[in-house]
Structure formats: structure tokens, C-alpha cells
C-alpha positions, 0 to 999 in steps of 0.5 A: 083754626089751629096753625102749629110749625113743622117740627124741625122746618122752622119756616113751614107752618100747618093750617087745620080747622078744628071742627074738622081736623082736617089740614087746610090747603090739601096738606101742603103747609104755608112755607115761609122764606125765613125761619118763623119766630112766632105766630099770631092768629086772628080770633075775631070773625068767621074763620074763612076771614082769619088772618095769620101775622109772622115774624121771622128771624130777620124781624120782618113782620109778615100777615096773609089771609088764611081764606085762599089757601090754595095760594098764600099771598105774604105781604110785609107790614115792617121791619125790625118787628119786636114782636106781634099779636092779635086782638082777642075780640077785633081784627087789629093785628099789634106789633112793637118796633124797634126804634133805633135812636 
């Protein structure tokens, strides 16, 4: 699965599958409230069980399964996110907080 960002609509971000090089959900991109700063993308597993991890401009980190395409559902998983990433070989998605002490 390959998930690149609109060209500039920083808050769109195109599903394809790369044995088909077809876009997922017929065409139309998963649309963020927020302008999107990275992307993490599940490797582990069958492609219908990936999971796509978000983090936007307001360091909200945000994840969705990628399998109902026909209705993305975002759920927030934090706040003042530094940053995100997946596991190469497992499901857990990580993250650094931003702890202000």
C-alpha cells in the first residue's frame, strides 16, 4: 500500500495498492481536518488489516484502518505528538510525547 499526500492539500492523502496500482476507495483520498505533517504506515500483516497513523499541524496523532475504505473512521490516540512510526514486523504503532515539565 502506498499513501502519498495531495500535492498541495496538505490534508488529503491518497490510498493505492501496489499490486494493482489501483487507488483505493474509488478515487477519493482520505481527507484530514488539519494539514497532515507525517504519515506512518502498518507493514506487518495482510494489507486489508493496515493501519495508517497521522500527525498534523496541531500534533494530534491520529490512526484509521485502511480495510473500510468506503468510510474512514480517524480516531485520536494523543495529543502534542513529536512524532510517529510503525513497527517493521508487528502492529504497534510508537510515538514520542511531548511532556511539558
Amino acid at each position: 500500500m502506498l499513501t502519498p499526500l495531495s500535492p498541495g492539500h496538505f490534508s488529503a492523502v491518497h490510498l493505492y495498492d501496489v499490486f494493482t496500482g489501483k487507488e483505493l476507495s474509488d478515487g477519493q483520498p482520505f481527507h484530514h481536518q488539519n494539514d497532515i505533517t507525517a504519515l506512518a504506515l502498518s507493514q506487518a500483516g495482510p494489507t486489508h488489516q493496515r493501519l495508517l497513523a497521522t500527525l498534523d499541524k496541531n500534533s494530534d496523532l491520529c490512526i484509521l484502518s485502511v480495510r473500510d475504505t468506503t468510510s474512514y473512521k480517524l480516531f485520536t490516540l494523543g495529543a502534542v505528538t513529536a512524532s510517529c512510526d510503525c513497527h517493521v514486523t508487528s502492529d504497534p504503532t510508537c510515538s514520542s510525547v511531548q511532556v511539558p515539565w
